[in-house]
C-alpha positions as CSV (number, residue, x, y, z in Angstrom):
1,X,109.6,92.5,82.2
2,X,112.6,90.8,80.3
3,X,114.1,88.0,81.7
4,X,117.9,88.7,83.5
5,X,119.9,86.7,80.4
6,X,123.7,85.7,81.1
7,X,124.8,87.9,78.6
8,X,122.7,91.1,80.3
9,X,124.4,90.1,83.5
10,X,127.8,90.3,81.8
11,X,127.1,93.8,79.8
12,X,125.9,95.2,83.1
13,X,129.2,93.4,85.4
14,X,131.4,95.6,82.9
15,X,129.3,98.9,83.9
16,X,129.9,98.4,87.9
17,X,131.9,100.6,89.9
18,X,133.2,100.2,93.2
19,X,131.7,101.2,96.7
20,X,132.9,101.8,99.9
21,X,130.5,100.9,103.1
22,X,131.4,102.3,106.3
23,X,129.4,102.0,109.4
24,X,129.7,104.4,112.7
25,X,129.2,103.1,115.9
26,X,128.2,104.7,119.1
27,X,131.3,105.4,121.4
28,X,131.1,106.9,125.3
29,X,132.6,110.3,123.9
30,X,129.0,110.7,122.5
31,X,127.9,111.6,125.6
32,X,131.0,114.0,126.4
33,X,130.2,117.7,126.8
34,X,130.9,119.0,123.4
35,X,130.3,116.3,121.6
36,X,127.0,117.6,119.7
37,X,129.4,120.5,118.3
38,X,131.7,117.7,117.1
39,X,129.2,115.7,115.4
40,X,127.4,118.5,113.8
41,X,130.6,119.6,112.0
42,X,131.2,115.7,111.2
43,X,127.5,116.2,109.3
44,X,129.1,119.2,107.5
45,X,131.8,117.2,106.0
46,X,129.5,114.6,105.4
47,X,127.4,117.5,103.0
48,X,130.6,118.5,102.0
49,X,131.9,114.8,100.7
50,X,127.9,114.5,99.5
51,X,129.0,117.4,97.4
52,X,132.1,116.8,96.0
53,X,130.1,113.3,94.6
54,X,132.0,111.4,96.9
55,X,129.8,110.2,99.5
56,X,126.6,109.0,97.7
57,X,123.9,107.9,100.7
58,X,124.4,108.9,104.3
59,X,122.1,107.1,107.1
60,X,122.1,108.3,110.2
61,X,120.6,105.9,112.8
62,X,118.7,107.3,115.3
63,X,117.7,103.8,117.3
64,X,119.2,101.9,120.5
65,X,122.1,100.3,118.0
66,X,125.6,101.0,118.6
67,X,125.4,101.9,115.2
68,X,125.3,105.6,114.6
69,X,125.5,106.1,111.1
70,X,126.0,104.5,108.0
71,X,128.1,106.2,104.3
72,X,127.9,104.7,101.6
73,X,131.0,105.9,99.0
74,X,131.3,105.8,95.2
75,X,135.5,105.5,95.9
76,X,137.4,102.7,97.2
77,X,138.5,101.8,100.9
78,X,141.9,103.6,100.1
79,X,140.3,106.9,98.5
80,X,137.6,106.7,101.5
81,X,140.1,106.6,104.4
């Protein structure tokens, strides 16, 4: 492999884009009746934004986190919200 030169780095900073991270946590609605209909249509937007290009990686975390998912956008915080 080539070594990672100063002037690689540079070239490649010029080529970045910006990403958006936003992480879902667990809330008590969760476990309101309902709730799974809610979430699966949130998964259909999610396909949806997957779709449109806009929403790159989508995680869902399925352990004993408060975290429930993670998205990972290709647009900035303004264009994600």
């Amino acid at each position: 492999m080539p070594p990672i030169t100063d002037e690689y780095m540079m070239e490649m900073m010029q080529k970045t884009k910006p990403y958006t991270v936003v992480i879902l946590h667990k809330t008590l609605k969760m476990q309101e009746p309902g709730a799974d209909k809610i979430v699966w249509e949130h998964g259909r937007r999610n396909f949806q934004l997957r779709q449109n290009g806009q929403l790159v990686i989508v995680c869902p975390v399925r352990d004993d986190s408060d975290v429930a998912g993670v998205g990972v956008f290709n647009t900035n915080e303004t264009e994600t919200r």
